[in-house]
VEXTOR-575586 format. One record per residue (C-alpha): residue number from 1; residue in three letters; x, y, z. Coordinates in nm, 4 decimals, always signed. Example, Ala and Ser with C-alpha at 12.3 -4.5 7.8 and 13.67 -1.06 7.14 Angstrom:
2
+-----+------+----------+----------+----------+
| seq | type |       px |       py |       pz |
+-----+------+----------+----------+----------+
|   1 |  ala |  +1.2300 |  -0.4500 |  +0.7800 |
|   2 |  ser |  +1.3670 |  -0.1060 |  +0.7140 |
+-----+------+----------+----------+----------+
***
This chain:
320
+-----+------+----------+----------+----------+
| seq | type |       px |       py |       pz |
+-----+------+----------+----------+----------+
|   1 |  unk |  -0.9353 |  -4.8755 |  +7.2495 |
|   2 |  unk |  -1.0864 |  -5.2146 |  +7.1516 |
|   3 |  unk |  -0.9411 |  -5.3920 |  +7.4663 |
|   4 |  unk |  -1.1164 |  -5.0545 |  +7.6618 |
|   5 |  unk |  -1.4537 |  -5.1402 |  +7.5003 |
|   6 |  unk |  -1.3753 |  -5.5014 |  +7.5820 |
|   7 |  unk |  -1.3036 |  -5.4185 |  +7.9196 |
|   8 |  unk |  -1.6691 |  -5.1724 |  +8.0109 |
|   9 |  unk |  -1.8386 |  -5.4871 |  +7.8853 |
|  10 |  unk |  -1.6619 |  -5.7117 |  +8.1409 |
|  11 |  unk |  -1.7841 |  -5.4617 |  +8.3812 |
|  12 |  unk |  -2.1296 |  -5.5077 |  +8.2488 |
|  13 |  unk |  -2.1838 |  -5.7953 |  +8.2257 |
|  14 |  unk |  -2.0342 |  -5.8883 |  +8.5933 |
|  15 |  unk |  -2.3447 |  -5.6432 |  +8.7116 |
|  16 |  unk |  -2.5891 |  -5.8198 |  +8.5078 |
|  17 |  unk |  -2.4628 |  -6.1618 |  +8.6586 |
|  18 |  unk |  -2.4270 |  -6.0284 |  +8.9883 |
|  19 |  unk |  -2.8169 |  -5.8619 |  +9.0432 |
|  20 |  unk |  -2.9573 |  -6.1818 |  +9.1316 |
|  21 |  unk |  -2.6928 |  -6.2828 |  +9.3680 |
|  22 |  unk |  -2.7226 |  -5.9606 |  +9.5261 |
|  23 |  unk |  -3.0798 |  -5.9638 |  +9.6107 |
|  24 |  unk |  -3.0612 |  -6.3055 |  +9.7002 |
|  25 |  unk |  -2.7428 |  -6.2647 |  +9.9574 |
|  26 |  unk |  -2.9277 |  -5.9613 | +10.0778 |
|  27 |  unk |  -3.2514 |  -6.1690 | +10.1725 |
|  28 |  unk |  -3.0581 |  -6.4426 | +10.3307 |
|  29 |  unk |  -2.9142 |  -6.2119 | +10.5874 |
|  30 |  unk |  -3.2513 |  -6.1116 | +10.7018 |
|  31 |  unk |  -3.3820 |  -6.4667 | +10.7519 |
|  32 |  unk |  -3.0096 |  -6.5422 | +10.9346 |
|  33 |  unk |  -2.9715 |  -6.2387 | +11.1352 |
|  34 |  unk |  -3.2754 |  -6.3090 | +11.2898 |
|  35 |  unk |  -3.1524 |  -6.6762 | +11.3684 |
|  36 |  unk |  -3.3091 |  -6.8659 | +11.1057 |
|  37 |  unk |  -3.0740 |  -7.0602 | +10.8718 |
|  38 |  unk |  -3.2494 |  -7.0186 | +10.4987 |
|  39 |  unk |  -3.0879 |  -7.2955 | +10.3322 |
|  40 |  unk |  -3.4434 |  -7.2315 | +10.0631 |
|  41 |  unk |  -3.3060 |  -6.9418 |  +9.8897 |
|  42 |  unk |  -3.2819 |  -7.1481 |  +9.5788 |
|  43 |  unk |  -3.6025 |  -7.2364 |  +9.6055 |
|  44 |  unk |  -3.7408 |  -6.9100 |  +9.6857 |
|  45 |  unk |  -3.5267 |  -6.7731 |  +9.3418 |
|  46 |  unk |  -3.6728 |  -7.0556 |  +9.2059 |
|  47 |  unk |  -4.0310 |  -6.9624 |  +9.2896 |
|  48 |  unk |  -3.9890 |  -6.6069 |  +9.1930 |
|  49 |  unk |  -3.8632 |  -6.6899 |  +8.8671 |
|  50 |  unk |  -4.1391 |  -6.8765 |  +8.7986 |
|  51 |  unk |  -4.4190 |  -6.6212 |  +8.8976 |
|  52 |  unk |  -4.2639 |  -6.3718 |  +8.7273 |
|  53 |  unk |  -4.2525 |  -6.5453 |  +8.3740 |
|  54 |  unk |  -4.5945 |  -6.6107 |  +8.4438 |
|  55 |  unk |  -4.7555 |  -6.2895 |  +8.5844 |
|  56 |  unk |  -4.5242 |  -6.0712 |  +8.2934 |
|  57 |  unk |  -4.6697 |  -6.3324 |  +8.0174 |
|  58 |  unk |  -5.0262 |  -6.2403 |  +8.1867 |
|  59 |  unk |  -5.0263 |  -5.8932 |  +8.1631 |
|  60 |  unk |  -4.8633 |  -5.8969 |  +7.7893 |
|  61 |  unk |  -5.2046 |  -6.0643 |  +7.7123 |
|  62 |  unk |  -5.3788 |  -5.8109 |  +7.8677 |
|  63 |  unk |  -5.2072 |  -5.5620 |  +7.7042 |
|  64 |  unk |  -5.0269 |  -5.3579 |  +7.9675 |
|  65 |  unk |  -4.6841 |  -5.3651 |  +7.7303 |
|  66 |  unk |  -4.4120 |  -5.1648 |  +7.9300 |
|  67 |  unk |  -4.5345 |  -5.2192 |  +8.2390 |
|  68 |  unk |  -4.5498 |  -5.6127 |  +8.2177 |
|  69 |  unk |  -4.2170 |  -5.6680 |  +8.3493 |
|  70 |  unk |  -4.2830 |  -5.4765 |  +8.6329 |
|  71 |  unk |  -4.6350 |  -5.6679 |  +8.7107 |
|  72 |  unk |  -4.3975 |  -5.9782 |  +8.7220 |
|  73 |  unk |  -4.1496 |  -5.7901 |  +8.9381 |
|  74 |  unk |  -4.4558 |  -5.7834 |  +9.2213 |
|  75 |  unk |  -4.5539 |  -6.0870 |  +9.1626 |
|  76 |  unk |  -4.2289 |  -6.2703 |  +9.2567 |
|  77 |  unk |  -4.1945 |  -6.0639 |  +9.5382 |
|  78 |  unk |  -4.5273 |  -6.1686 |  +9.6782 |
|  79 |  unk |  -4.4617 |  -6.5778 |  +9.5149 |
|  80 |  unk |  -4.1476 |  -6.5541 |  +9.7630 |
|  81 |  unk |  -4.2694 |  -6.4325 | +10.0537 |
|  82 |  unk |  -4.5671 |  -6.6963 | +10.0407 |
|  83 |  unk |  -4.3509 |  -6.9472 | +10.0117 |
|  84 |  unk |  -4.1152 |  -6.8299 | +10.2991 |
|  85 |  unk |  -4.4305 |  -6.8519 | +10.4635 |
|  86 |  unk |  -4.4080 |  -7.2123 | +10.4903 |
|  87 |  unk |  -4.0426 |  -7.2089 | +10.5944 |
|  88 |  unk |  -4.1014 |  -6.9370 | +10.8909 |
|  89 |  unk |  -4.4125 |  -7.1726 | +10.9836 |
|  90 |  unk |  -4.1904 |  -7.5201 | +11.0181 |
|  91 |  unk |  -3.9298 |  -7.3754 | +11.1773 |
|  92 |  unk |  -4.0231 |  -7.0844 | +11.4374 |
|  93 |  unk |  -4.3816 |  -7.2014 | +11.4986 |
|  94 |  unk |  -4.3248 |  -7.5593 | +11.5178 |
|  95 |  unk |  -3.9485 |  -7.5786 | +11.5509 |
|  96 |  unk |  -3.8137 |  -7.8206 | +11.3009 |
|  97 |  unk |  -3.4906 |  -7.8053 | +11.1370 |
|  98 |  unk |  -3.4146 |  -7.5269 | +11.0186 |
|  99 |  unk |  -3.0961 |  -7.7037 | +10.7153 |
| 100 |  unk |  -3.3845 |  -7.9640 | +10.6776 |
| 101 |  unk |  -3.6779 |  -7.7272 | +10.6517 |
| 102 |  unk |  -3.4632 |  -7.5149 | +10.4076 |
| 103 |  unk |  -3.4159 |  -7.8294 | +10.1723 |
| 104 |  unk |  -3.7389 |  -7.9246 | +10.1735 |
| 105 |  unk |  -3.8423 |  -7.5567 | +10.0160 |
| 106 |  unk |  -3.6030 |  -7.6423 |  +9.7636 |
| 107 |  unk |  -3.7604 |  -7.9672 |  +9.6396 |
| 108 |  unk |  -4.0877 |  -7.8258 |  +9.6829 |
| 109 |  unk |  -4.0092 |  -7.4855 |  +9.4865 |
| 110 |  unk |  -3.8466 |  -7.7054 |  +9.1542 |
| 111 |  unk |  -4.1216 |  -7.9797 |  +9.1734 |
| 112 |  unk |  -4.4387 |  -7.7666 |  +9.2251 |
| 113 |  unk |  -4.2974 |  -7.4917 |  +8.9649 |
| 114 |  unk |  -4.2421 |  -7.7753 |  +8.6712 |
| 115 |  unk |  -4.5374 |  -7.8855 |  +8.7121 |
| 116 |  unk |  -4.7631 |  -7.5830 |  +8.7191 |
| 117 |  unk |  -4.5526 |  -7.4760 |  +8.3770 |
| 118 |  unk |  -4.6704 |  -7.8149 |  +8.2239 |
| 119 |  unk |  -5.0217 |  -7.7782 |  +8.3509 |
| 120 |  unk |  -5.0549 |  -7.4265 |  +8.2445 |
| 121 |  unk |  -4.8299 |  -7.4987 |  +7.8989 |
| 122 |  unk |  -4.9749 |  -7.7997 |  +7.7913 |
| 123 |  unk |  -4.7066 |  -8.0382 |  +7.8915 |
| 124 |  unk |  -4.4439 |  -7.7924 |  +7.7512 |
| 125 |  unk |  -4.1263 |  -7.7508 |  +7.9211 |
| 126 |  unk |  -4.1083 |  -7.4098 |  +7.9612 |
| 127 |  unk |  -4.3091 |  -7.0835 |  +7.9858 |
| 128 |  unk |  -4.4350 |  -6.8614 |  +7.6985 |
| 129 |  unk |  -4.1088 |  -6.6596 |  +7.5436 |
| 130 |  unk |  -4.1545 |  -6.3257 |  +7.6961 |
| 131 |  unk |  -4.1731 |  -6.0074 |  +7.4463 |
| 132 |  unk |  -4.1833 |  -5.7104 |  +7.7368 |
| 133 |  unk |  -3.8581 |  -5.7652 |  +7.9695 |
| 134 |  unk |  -3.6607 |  -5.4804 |  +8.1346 |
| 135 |  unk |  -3.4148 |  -5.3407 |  +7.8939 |
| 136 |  unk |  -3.1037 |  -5.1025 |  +7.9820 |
| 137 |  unk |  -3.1310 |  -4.7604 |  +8.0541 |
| 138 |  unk |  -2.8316 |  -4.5380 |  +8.0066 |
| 139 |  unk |  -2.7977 |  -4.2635 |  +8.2919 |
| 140 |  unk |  -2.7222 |  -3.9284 |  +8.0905 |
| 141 |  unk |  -2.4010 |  -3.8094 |  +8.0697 |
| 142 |  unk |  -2.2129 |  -4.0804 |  +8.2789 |
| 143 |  unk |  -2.3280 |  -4.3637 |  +8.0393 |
| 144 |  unk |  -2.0761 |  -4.1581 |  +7.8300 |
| 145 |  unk |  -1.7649 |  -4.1935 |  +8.0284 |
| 146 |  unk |  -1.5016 |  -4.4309 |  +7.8693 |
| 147 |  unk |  -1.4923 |  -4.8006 |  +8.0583 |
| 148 |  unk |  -1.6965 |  -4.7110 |  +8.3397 |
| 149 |  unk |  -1.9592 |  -4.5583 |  +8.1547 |
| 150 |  unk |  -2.0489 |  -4.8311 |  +7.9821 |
| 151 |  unk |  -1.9704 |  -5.0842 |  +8.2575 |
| 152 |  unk |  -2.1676 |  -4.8801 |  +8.5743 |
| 153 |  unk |  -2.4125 |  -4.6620 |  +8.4096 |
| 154 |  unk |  -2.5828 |  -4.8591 |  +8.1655 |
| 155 |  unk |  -2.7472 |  -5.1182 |  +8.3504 |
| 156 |  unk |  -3.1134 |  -5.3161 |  +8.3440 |
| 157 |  unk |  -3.3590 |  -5.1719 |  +8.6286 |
| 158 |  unk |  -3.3083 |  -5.4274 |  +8.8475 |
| 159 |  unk |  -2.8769 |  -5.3435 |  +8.8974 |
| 160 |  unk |  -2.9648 |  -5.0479 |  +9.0004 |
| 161 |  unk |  -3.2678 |  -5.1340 |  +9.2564 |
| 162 |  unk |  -3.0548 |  -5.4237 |  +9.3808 |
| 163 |  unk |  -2.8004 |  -5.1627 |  +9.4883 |
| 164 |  unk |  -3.0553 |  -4.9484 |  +9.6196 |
| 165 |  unk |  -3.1574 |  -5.2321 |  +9.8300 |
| 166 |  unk |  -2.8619 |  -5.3118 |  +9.9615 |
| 167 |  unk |  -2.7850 |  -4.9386 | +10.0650 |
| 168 |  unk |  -3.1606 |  -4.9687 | +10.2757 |
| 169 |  unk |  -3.0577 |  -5.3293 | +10.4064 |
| 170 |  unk |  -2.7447 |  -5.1773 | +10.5355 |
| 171 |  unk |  -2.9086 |  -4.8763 | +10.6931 |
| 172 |  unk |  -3.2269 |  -5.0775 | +10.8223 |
| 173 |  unk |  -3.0311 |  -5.3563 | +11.0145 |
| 174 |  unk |  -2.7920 |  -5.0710 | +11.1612 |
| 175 |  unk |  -2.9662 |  -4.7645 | +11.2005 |
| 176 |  unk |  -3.3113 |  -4.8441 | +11.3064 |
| 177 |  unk |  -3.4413 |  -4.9790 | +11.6202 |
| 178 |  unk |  -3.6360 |  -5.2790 | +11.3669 |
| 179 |  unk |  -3.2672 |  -5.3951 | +11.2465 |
| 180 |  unk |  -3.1381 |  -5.3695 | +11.6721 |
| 181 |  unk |  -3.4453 |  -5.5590 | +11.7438 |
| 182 |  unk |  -3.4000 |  -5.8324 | +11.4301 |
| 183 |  unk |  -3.0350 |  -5.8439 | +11.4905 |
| 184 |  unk |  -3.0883 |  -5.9029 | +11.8817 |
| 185 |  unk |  -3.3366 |  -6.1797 | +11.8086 |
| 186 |  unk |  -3.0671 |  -6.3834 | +11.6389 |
| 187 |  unk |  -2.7692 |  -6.2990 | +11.9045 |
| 188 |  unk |  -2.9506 |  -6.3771 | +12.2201 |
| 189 |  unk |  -3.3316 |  -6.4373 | +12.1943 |
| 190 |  unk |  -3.3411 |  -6.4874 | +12.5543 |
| 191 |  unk |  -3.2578 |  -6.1616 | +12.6472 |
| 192 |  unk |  -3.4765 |  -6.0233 | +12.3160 |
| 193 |  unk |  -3.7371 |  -6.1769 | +12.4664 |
| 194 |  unk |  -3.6738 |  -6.0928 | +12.8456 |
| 195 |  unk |  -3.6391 |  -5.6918 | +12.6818 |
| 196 |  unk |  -3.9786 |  -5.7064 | +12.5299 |
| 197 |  unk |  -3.8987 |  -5.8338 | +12.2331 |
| 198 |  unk |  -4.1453 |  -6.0799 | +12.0356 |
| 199 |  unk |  -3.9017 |  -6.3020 | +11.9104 |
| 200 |  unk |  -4.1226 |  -6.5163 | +11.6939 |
| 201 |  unk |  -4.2602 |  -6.1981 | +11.5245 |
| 202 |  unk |  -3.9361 |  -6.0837 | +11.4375 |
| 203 |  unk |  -3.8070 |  -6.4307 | +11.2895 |
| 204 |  unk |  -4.1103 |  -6.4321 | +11.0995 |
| 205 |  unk |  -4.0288 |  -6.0726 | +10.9219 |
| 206 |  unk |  -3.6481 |  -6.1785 | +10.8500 |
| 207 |  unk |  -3.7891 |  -6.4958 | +10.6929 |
| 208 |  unk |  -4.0679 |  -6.3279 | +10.4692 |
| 209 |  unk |  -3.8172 |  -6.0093 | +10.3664 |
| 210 |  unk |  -3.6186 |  -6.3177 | +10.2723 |
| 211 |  unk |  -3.8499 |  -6.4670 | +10.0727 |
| 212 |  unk |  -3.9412 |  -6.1210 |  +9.8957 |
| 213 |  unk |  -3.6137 |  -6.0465 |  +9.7871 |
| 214 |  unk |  -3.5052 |  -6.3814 |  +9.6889 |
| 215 |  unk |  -3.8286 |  -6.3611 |  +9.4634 |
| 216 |  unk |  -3.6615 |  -6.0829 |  +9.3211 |
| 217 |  unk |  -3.3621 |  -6.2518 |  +9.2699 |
| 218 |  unk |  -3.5454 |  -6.5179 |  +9.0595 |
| 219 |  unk |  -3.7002 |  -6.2645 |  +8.8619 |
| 220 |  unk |  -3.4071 |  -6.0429 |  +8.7915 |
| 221 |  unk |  -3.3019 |  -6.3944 |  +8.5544 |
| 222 |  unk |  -3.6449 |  -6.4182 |  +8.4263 |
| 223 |  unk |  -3.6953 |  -6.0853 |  +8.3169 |
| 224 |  unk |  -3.3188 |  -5.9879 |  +8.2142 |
| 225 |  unk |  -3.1447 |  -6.3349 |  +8.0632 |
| 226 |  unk |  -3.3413 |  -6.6071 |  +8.0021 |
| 227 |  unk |  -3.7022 |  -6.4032 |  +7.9317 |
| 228 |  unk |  -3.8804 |  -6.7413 |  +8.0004 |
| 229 |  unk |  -3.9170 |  -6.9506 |  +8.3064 |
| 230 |  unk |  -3.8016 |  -7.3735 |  +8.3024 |
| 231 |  unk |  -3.6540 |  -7.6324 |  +8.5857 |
| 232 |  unk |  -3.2510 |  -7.4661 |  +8.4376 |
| 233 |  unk |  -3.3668 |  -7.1143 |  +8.4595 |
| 234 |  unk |  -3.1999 |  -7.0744 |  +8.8287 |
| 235 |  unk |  -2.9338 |  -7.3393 |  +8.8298 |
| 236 |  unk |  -2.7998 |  -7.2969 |  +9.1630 |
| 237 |  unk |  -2.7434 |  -6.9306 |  +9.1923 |
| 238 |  unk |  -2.9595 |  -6.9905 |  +9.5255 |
| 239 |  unk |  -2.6462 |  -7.1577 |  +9.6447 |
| 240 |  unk |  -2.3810 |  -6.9126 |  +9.4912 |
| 241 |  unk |  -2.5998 |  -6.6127 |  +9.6901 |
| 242 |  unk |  -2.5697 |  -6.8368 | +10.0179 |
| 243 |  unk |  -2.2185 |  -6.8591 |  +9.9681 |
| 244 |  unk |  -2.1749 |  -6.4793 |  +9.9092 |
| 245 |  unk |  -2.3439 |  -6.4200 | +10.2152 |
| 246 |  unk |  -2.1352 |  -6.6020 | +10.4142 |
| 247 |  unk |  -1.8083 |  -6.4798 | +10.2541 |
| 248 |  unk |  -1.9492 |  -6.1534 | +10.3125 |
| 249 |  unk |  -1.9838 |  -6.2423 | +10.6921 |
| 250 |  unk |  -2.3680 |  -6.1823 | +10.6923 |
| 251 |  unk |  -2.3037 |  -5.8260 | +10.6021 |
| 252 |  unk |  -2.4652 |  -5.6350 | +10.3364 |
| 253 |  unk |  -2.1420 |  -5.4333 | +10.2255 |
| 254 |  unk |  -1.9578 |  -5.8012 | +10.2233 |
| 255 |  unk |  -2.2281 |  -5.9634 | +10.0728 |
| 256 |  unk |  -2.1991 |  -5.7112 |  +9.8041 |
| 257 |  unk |  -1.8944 |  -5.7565 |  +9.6906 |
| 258 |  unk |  -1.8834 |  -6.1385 |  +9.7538 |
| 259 |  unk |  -2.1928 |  -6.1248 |  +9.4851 |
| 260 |  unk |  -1.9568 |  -5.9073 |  +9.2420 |
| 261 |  unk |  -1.6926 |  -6.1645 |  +9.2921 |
| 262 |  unk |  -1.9085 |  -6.4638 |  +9.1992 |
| 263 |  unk |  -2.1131 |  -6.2751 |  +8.9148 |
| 264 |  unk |  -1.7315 |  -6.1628 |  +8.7724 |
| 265 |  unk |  -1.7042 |  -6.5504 |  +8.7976 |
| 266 |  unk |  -1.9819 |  -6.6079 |  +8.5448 |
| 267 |  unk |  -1.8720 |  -6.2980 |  +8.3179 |
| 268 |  unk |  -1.5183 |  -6.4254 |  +8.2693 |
| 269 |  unk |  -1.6792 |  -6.7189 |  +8.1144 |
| 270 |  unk |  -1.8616 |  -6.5195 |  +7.9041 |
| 271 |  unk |  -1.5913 |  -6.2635 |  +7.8401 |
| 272 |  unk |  -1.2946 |  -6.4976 |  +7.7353 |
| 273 |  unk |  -1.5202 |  -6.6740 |  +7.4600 |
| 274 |  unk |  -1.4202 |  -6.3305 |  +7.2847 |
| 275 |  unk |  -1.0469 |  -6.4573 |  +7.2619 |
| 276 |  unk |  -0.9021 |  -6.6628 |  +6.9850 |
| 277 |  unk |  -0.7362 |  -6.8787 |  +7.2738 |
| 278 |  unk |  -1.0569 |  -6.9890 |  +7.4380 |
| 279 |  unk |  -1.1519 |  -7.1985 |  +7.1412 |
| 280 |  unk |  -0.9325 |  -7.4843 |  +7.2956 |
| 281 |  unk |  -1.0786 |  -7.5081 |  +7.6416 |
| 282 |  unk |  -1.4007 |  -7.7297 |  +7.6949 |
| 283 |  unk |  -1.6705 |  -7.5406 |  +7.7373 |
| 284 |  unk |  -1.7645 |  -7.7563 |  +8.0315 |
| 285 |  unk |  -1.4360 |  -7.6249 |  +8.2114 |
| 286 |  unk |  -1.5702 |  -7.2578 |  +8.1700 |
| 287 |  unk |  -1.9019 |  -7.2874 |  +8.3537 |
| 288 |  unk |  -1.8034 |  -7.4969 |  +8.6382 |
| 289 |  unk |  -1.5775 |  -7.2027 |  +8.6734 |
| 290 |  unk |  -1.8949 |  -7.0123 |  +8.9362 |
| 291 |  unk |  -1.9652 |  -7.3838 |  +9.1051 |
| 292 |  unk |  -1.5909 |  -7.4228 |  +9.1996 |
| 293 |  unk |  -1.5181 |  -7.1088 |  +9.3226 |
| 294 |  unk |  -1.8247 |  -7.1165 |  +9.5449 |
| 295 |  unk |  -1.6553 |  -7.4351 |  +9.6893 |
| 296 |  unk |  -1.2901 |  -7.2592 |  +9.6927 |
| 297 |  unk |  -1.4179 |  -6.9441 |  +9.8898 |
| 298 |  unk |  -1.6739 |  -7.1850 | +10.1073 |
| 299 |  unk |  -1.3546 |  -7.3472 | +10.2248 |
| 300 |  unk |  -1.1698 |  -7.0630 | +10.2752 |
| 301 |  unk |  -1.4600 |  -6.8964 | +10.4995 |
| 302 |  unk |  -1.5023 |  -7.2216 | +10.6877 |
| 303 |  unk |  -1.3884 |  -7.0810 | +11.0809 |
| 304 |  unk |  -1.3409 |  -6.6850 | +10.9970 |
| 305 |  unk |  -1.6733 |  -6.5852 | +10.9263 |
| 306 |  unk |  -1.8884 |  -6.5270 | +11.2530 |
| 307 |  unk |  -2.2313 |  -6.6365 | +11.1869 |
| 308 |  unk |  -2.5079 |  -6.4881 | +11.3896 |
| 309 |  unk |  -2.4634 |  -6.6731 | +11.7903 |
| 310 |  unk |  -2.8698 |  -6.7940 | +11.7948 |
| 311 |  unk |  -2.8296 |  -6.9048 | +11.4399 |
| 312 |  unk |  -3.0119 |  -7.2763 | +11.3837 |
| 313 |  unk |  -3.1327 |  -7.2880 | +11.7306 |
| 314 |  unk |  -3.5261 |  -7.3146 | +11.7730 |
| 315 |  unk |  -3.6285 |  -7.0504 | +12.0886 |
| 316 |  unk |  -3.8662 |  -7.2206 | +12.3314 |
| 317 |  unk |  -3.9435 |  -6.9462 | +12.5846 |
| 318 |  unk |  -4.0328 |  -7.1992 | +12.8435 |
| 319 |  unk |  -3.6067 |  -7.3014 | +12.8185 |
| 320 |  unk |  -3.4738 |  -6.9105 | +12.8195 |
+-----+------+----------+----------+----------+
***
């Protein structure tokens, strides 16, 4: 029964890894179905994270309580998609790199964020501790059903609006004529374009919905794990959602479980601490555990995954 209990809380706590990485992966294949390569979804997690500690910390002061975490919610949505902004800008208006661009967000995102926190801290490392963050809610009845009661149905708000979203990213890219139109854009914006089809508009909207949900992703850590914002708060997961979304083949269903795999990645570390026989492995070997799986399954993707055809490639009507 103990190893049961043991078991629902693996379950758990692979969700709570995974919501980040889910949002994340799910806002990358926006920006590259439409045929812009979004290397900056660490920096847009990044950014999120940060405007989320920061907005939630706001409204505590203003005494909204309950509702704080979700203030910060919007506001790392909105954080992201201004600073997507900038990406969709550099590379569909004026046409520069895309991998380059993408880096540059990075940089930009972990550089401007530290130093708004020390400007707005006084020269303190970190954001103010956060007392409203989301907390689990048990669904009725199912919460109560051994292993997978515990494990699926008694999740933070955010697990179960980043499955939500990837339901509607699923049915948006394949059953509407937007997601035909986005999709089309990043295939062959030549004929997109020779259709009808504003090309630039609809890289711009894949960008910014990537910059919205990767805001989320940020603040799903924020406002879940860490309950403060500083330069470690994101550490890469950026990079481990990029990967899942390539494992996943730049599709929402793959991407889903490509984000369970990783955040299982990051559980297990937590998870085999529990064990008397863990107390003789480094802990440094257990959370480079994520890191060198991402590089493992990057490898093994390299030449099987099918990336959008237009992907990378700058559309200059004047050339179609």
């Amino acid at each position: 029964m103990d190893l049961l209990l043991k078991l629902g809380e693996l379950i758990n706590i692979t969700l709570v890894f995974s919501t980040a990485l889910i949002f994340t992966a799910m806002g990358g294949i926006f920006s590259e179905k439409s045929g812009v390569v979004n290397i900056g979804l660490e920096g847009l997690m990044v950014s999120g994270a940060f405007a989320a500690a920061v907005a939630t910390y706001t409204a505590e002061e203003a005494g909204m309580g309950a509702a704080s975490p979700w203030v910060g919610l919007i506001a790392a949505l909105l954080f992201g998609v201004i600073f997507s902004l900038i990406h969709a800008v550099a590379t569909v208006t004026f046409k520069a790199d895309q991998v380059v661009s993408g880096v540059v967000i990075n940089f930009l995102a972990a550089g401007l964020t530290v130093y708004l926190v020390k400007i707005m801290y006084d020269g303190a490392g970190q954001t103010e501790t956060l007392n409203e963050v989301f907390s689990k809610v048990k669904i009725p009845f199912l919460s109560d059903i051994p292993v997978i009661g515990k494990g699926f149905f008694e999740a933070y708000p955010t697990t179960y609006l980043a499955i939500f979203i990837v339901a509607l990213t699923y049915y948006v890219l394949y059953k509407t004529p937007f997601g035909l139109r986005l999709r089309s854009v990043g295939e062959h914006p030549g004929a997109a374009d020779t259709m009808g089809i504003r090309v630039s508009r609809y890289r711009y909207l894949g960008v910014m919905i990537s910059g919205a949900l990767a805001g989320l992703g940020g603040a799903t850590i924020t406002l879940t794990t860490t309950s403060s914002f500083s330069h470690n708060t994101v550490s890469g997961q950026g990079f481990i959602a990029l990967a899942a979304m390539i494992f996943g083949k730049w599709h929402p269903l793959g991407a889903l479980g490509a984000a369970m795999f990783f955040g299982f990645s990051q559980a297990i570390r937590n998870f085999v601490q529990l064990f008397d026989f863990a107390k003789g492995i480094p802990m440094e070997f257990l959370y480079m555990l994520p890191y060198v799986l991402t590089i493992l399954v990057l490898a093994g993707a390299v030449g099987r995954a099918k990336a959008p055809s237009a992907l990378g490639e700058a559309y200059d009507p004047g050339k179609r």
